[in-house]
PDB file of N, H, CA, C and O in Angstrom:
ATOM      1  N   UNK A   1    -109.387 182.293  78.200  1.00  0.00           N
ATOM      2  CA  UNK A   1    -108.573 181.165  78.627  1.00  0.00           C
ATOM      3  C   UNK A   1    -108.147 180.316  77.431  1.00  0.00           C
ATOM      4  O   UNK A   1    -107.027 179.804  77.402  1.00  0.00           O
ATOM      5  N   UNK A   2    -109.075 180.155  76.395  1.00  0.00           N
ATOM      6  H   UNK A   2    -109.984 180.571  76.419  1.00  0.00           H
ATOM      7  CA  UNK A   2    -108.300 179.256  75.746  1.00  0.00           C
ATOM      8  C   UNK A   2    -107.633 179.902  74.900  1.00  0.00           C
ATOM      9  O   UNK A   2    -106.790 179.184  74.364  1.00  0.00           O
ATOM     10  N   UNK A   3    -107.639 181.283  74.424  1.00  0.00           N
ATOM     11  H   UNK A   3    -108.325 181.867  74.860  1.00  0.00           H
ATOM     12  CA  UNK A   3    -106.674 182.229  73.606  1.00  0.00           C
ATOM     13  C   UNK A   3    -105.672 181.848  73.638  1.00  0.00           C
ATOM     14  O   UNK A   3    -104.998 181.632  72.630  1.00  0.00           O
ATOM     15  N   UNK A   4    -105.135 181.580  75.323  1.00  0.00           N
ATOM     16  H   UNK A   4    -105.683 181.755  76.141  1.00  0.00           H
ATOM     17  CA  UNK A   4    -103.996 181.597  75.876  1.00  0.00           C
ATOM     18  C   UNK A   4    -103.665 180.708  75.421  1.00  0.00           C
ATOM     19  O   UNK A   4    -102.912 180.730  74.448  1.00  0.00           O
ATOM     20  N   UNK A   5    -104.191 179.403  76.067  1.00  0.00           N
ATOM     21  H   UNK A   5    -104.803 179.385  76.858  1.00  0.00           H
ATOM     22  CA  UNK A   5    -104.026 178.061  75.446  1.00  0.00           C
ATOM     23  C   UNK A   5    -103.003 178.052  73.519  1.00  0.00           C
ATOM     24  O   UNK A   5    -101.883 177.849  73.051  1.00  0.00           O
ATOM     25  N   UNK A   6    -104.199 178.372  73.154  1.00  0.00           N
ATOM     26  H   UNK A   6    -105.109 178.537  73.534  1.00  0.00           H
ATOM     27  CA  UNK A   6    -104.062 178.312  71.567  1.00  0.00           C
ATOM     28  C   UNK A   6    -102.812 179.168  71.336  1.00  0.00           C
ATOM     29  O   UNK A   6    -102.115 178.785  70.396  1.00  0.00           O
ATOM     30  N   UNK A   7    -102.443 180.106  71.914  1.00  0.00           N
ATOM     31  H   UNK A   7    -103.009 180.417  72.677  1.00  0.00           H
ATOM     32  CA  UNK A   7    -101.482 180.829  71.238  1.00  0.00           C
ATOM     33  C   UNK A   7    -100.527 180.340  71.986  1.00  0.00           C
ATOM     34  O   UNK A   7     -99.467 180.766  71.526  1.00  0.00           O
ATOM     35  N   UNK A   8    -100.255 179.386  73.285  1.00  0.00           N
ATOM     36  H   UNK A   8    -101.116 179.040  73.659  1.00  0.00           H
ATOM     37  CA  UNK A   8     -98.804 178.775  74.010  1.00  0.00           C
ATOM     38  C   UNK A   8     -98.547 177.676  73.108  1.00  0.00           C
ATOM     39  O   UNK A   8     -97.428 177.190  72.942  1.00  0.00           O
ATOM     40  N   UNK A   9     -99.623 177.284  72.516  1.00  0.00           N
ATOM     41  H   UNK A   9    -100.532 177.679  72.650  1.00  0.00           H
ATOM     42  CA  UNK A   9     -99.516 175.847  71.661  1.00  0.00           C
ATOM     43  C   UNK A   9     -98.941 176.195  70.715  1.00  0.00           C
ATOM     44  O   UNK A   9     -97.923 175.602  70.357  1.00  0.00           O
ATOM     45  N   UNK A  10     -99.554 177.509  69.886  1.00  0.00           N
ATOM     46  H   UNK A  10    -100.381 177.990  70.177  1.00  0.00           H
ATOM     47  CA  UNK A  10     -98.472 178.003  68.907  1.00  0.00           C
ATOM     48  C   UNK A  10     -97.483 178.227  68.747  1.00  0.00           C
ATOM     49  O   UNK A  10     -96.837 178.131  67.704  1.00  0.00           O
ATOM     50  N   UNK A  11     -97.002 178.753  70.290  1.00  0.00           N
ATOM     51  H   UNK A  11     -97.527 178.831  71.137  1.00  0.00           H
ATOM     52  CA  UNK A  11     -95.600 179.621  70.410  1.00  0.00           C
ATOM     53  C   UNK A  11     -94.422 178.006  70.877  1.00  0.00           C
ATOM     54  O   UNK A  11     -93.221 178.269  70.812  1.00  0.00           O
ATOM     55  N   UNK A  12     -94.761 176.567  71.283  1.00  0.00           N
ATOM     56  H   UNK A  12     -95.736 176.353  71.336  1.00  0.00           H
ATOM     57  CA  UNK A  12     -94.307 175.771  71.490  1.00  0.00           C
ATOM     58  C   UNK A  12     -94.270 174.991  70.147  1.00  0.00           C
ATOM     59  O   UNK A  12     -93.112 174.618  69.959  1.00  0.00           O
ATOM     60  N   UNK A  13     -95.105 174.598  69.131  1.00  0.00           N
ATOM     61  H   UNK A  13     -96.046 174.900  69.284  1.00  0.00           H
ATOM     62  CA  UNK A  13     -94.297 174.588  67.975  1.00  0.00           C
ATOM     63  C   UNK A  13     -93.642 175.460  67.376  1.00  0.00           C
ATOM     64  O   UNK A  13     -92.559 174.940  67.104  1.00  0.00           O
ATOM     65  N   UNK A  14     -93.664 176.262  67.092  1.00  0.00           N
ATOM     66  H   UNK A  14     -94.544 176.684  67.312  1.00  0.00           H
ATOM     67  CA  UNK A  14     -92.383 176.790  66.588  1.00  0.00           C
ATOM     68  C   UNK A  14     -91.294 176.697  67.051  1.00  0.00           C
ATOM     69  O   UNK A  14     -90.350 176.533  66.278  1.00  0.00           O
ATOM     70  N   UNK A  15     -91.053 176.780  68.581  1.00  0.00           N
ATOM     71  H   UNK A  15     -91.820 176.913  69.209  1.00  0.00           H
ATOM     72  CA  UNK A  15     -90.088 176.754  69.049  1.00  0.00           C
ATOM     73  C   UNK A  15     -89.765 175.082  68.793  1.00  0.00           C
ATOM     74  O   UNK A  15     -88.601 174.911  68.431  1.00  0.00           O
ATOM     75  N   UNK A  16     -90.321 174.209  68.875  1.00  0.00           N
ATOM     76  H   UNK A  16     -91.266 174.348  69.169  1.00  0.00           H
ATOM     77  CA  UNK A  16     -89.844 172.598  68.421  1.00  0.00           C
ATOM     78  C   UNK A  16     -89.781 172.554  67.136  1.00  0.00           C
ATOM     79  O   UNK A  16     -89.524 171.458  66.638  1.00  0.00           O
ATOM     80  N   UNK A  17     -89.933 173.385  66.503  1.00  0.00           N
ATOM     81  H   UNK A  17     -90.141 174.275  66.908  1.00  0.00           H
ATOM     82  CA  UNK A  17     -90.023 173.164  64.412  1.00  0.00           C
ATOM     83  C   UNK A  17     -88.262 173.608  64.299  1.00  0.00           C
ATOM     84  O   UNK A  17     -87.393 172.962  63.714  1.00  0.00           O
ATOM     85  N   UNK A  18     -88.101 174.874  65.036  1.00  0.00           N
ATOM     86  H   UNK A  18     -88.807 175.399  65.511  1.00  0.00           H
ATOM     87  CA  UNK A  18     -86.663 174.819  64.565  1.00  0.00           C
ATOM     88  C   UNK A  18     -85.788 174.342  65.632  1.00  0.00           C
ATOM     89  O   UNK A  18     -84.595 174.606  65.480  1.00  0.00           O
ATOM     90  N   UNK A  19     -86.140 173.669  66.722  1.00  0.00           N
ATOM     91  H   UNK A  19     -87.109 173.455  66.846  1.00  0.00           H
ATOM     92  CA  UNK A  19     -85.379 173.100  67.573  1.00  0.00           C
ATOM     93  C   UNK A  19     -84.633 171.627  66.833  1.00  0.00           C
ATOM     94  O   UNK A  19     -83.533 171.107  67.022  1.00  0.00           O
ATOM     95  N   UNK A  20     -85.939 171.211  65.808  1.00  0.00           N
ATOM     96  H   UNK A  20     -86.833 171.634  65.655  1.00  0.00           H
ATOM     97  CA  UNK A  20     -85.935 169.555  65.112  1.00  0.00           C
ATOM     98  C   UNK A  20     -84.807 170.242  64.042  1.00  0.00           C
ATOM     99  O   UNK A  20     -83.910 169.456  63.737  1.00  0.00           O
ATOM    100  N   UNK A  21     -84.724 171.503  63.466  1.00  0.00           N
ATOM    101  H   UNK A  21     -85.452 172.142  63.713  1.00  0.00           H
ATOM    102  CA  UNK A  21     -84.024 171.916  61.931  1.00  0.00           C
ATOM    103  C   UNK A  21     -82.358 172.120  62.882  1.00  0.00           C
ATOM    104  O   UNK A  21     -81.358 171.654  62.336  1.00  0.00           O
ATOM    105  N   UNK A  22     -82.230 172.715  64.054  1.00  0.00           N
ATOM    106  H   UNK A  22     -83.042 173.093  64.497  1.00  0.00           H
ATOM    107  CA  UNK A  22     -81.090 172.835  64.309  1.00  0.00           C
ATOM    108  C   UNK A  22     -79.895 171.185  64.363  1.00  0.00           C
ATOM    109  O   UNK A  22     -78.669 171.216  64.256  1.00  0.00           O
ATOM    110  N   UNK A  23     -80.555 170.222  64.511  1.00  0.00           N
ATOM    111  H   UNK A  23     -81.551 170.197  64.598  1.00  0.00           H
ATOM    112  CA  UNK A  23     -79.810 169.221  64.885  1.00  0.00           C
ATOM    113  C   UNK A  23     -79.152 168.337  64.460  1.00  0.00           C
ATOM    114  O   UNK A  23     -80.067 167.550  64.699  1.00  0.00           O
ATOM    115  N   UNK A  24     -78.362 167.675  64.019  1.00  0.00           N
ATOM    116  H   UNK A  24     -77.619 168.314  63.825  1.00  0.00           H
ATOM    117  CA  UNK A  24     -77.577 166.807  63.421  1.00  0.00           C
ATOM    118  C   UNK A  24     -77.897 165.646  63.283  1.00  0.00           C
ATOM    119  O   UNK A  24     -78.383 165.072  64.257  1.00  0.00           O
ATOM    120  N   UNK A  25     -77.729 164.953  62.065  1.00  0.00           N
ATOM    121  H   UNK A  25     -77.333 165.419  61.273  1.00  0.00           H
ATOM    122  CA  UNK A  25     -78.490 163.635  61.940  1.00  0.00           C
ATOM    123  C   UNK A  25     -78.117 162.792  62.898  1.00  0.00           C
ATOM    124  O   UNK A  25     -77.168 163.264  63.523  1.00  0.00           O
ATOM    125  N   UNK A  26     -78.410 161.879  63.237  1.00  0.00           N
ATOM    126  H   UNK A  26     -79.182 161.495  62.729  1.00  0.00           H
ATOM    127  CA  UNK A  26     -77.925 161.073  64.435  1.00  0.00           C
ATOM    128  C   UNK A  26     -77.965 159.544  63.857  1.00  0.00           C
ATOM    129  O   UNK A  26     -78.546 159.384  62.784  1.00  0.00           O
ATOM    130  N   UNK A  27     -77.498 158.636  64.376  1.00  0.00           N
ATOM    131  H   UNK A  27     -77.026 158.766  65.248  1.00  0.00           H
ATOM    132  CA  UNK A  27     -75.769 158.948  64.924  1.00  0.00           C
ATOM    133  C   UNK A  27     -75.055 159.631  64.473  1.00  0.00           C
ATOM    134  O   UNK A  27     -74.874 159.538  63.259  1.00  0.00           O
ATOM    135  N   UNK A  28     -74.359 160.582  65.208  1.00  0.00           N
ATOM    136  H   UNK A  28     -74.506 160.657  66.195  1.00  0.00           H
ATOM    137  CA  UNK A  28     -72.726 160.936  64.270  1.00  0.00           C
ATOM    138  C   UNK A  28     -72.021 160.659  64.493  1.00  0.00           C
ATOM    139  O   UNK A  28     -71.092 161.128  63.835  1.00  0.00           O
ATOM    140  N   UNK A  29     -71.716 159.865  65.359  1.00  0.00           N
ATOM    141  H   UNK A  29     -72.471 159.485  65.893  1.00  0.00           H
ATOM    142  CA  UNK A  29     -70.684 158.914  65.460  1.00  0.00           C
ATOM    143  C   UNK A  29     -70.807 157.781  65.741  1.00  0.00           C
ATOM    144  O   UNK A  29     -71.998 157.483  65.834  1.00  0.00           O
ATOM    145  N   UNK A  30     -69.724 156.471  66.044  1.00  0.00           N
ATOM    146  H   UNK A  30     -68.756 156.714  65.968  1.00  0.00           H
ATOM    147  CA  UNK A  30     -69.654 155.546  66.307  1.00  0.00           C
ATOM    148  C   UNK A  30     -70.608 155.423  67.540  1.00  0.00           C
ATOM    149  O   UNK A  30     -70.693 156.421  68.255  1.00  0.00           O
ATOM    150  N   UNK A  31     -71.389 154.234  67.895  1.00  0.00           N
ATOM    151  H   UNK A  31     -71.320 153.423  67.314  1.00  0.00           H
ATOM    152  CA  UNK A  31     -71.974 153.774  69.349  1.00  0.00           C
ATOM    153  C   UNK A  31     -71.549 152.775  70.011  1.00  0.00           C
ATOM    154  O   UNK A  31     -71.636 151.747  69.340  1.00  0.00           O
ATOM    155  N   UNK A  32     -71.196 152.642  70.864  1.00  0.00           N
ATOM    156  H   UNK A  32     -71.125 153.478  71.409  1.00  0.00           H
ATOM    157  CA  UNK A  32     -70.322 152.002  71.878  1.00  0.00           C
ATOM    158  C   UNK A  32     -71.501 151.159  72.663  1.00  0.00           C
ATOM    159  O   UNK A  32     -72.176 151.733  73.519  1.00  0.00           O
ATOM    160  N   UNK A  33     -71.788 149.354  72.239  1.00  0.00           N
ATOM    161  H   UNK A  33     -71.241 148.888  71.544  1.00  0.00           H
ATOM    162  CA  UNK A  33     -73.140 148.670  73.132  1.00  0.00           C
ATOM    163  C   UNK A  33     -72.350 147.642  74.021  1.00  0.00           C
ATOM    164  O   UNK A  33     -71.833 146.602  73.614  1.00  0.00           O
ATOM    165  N   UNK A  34     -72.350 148.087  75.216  1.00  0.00           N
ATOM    166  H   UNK A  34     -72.770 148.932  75.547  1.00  0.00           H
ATOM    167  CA  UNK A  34     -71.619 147.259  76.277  1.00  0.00           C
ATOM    168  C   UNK A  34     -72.529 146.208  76.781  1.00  0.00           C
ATOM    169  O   UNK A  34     -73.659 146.522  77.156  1.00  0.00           O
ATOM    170  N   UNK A  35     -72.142 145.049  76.814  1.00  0.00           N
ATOM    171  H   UNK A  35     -71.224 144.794  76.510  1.00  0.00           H
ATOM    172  CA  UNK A  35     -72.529 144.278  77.079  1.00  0.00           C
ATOM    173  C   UNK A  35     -72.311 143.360  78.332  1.00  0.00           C
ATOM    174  O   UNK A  35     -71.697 142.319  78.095  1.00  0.00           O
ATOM    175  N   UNK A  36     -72.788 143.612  79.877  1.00  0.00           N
ATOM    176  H   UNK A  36     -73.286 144.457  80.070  1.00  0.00           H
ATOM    177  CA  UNK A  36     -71.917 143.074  80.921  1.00  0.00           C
ATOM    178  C   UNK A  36     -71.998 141.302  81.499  1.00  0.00           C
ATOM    179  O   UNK A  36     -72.249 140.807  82.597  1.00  0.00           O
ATOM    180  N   UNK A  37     -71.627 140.678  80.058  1.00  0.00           N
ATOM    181  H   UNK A  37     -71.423 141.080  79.165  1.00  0.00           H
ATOM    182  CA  UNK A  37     -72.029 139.040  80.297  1.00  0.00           C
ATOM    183  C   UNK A  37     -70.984 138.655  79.490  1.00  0.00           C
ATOM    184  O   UNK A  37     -70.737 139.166  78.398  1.00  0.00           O
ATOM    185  N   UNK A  38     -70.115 137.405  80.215  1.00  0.00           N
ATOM    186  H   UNK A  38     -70.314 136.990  81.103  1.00  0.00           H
ATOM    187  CA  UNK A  38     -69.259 136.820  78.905  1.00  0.00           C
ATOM    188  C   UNK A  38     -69.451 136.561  77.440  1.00  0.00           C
ATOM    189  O   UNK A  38     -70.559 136.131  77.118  1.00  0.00           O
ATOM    190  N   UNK A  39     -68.891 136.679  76.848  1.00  0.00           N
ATOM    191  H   UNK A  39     -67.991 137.028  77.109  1.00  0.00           H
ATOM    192  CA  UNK A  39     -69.444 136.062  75.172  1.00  0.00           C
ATOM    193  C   UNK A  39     -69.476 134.452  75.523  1.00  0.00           C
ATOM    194  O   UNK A  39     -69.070 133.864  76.525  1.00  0.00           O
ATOM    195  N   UNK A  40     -70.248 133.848  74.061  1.00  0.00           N
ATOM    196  H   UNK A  40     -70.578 134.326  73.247  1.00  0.00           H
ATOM    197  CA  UNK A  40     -71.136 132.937  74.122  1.00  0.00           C
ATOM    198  C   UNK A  40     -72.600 132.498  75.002  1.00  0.00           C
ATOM    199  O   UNK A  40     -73.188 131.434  74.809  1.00  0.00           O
ATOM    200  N   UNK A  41     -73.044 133.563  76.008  1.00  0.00           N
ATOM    201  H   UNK A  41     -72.566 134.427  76.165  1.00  0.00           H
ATOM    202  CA  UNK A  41     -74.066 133.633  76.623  1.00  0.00           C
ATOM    203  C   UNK A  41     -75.419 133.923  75.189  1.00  0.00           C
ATOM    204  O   UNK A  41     -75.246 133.920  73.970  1.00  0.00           O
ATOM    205  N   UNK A  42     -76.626 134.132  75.954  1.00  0.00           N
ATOM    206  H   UNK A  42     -76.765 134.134  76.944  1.00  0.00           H
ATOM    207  CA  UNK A  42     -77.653 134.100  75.133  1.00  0.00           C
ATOM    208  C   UNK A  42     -77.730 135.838  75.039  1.00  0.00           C
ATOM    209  O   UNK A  42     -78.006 136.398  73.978  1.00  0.00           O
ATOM    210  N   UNK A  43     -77.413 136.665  76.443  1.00  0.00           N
ATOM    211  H   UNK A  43     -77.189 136.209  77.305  1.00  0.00           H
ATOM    212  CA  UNK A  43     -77.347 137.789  76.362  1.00  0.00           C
ATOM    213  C   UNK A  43     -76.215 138.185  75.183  1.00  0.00           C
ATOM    214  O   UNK A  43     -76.471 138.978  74.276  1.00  0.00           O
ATOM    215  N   UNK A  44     -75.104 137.601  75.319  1.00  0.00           N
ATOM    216  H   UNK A  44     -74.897 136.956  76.055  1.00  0.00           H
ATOM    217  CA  UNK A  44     -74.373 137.978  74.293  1.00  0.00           C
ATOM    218  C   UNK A  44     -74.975 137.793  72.291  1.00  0.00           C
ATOM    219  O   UNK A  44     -75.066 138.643  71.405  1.00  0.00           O
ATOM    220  N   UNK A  45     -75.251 136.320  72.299  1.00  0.00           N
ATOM    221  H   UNK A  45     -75.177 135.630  73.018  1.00  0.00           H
ATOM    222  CA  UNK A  45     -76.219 136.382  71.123  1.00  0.00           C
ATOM    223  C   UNK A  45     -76.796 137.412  70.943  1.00  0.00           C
ATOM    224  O   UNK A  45     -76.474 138.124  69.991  1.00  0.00           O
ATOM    225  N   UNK A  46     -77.893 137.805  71.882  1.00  0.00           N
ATOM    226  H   UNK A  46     -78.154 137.227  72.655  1.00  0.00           H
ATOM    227  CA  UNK A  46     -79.050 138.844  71.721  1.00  0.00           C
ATOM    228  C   UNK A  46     -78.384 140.317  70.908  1.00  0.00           C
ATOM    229  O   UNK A  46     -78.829 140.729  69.837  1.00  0.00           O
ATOM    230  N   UNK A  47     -77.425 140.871  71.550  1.00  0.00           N
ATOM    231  H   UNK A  47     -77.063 140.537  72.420  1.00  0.00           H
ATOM    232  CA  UNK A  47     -76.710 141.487  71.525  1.00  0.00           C
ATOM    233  C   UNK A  47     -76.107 141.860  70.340  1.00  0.00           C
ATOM    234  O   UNK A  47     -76.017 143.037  69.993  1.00  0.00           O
ATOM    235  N   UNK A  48     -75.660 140.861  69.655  1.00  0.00           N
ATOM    236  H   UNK A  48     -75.733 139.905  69.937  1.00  0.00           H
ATOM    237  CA  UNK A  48     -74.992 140.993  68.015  1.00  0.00           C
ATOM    238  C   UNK A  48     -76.270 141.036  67.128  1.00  0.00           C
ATOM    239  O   UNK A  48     -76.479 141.630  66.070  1.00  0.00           O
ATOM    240  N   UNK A  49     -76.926 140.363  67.751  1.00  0.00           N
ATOM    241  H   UNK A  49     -76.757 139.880  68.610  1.00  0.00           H
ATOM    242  CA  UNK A  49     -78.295 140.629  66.507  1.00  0.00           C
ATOM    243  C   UNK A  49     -78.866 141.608  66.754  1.00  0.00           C
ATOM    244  O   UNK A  49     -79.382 142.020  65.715  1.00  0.00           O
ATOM    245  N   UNK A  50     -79.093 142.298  67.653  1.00  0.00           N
ATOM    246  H   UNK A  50     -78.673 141.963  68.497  1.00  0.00           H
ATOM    247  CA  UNK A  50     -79.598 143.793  67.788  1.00  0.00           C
ATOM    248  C   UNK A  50     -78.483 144.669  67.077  1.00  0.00           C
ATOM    249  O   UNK A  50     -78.833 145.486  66.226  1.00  0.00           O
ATOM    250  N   UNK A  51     -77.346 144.537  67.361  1.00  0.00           N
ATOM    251  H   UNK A  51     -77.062 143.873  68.053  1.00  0.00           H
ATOM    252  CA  UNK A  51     -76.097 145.278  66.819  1.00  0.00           C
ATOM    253  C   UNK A  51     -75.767 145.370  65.361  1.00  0.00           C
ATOM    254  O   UNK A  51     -75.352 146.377  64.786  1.00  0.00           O
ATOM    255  N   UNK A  52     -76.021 144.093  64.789  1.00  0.00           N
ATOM    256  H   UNK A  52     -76.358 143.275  65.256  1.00  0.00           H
ATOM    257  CA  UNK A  52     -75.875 143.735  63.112  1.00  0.00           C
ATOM    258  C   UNK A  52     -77.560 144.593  62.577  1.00  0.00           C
ATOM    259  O   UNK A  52     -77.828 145.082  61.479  1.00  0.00           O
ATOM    260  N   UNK A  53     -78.273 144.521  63.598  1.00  0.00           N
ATOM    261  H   UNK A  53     -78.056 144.124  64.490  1.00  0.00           H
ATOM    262  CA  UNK A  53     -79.841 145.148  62.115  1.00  0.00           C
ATOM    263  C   UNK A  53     -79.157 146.439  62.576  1.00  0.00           C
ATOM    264  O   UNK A  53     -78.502 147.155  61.818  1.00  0.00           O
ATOM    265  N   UNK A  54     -79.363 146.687  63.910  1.00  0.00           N
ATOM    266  H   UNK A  54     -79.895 146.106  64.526  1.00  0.00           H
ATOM    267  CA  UNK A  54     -79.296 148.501  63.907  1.00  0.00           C
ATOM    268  C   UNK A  54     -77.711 149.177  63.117  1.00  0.00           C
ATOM    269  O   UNK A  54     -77.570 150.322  62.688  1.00  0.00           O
ATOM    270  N   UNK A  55     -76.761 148.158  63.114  1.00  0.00           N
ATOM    271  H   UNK A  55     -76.876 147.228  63.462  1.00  0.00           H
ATOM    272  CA  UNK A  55     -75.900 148.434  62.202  1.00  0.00           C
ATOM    273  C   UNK A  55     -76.364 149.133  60.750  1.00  0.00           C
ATOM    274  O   UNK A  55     -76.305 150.271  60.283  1.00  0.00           O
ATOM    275  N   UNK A  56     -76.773 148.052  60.371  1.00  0.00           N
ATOM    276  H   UNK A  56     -76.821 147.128  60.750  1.00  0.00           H
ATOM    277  CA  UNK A  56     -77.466 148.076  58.847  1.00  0.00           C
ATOM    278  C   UNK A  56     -78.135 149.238  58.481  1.00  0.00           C
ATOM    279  O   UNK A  56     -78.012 149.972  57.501  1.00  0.00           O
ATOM    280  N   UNK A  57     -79.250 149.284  59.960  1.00  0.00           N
ATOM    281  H   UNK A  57     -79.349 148.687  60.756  1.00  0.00           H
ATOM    282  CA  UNK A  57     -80.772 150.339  59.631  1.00  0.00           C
ATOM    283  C   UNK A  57     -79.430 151.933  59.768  1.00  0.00           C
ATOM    284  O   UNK A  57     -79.213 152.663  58.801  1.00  0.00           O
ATOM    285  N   UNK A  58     -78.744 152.123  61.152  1.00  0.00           N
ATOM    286  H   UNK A  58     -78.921 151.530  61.937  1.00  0.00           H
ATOM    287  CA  UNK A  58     -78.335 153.624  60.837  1.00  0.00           C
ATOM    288  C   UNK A  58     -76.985 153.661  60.208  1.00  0.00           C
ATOM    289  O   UNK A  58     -76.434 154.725  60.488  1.00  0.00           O
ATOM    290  N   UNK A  59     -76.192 152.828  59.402  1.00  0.00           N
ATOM    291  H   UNK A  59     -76.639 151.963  59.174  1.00  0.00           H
ATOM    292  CA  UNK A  59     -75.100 152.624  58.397  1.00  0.00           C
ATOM    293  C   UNK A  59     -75.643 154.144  57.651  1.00  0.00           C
ATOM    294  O   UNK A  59     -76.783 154.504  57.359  1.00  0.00           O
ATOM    295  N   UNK A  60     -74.422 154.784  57.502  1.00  0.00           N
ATOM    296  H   UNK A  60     -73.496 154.492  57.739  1.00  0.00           H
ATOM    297  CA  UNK A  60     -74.214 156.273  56.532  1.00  0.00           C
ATOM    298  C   UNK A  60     -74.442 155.367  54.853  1.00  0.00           C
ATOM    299  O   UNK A  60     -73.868 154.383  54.387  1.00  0.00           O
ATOM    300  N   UNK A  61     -75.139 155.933  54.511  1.00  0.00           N
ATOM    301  H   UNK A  61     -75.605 156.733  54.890  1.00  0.00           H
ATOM    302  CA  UNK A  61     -75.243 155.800  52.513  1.00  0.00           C
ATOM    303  C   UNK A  61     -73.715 155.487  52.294  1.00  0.00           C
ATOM    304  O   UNK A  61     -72.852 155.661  53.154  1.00  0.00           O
ATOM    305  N   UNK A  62     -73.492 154.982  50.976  1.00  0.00           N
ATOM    306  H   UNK A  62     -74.194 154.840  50.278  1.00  0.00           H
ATOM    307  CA  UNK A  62     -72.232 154.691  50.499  1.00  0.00           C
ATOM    308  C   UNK A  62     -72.156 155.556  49.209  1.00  0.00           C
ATOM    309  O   UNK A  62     -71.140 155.540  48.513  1.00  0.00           O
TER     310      UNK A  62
END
């Protein structure tokens, strides 16, 4: 029983080792954060400041 075990565990990383190598960095494109509250709300605040770091953090190298 645990052969089995040990060798499904094996056979499921690998299959996730090159599942992670096939994929494209992410973002690849633009992200679209909708926001369903007028501007000047606090939701709206919230909103640009989440938008301006995560801007920053996944911004492509220059």
């Amino acid at each position: 029983m645990q052969r089995r075990i040990l060798i499904g565990a094996l056979a499921a990383s690998l299959v996730a080792a090159t599942a992670v190598q096939a994929q494209d960095k992410w973002p690849s494109k633009a992200i679209t954060y909708v926001v369903p509250f007028g501007p000047g709300g606090t939701t709206d605040v919230l909103a640009r400041l989440v938008t301006s770091k995560a801007g920053r953090r996944w911004a492509p190298p220059s």
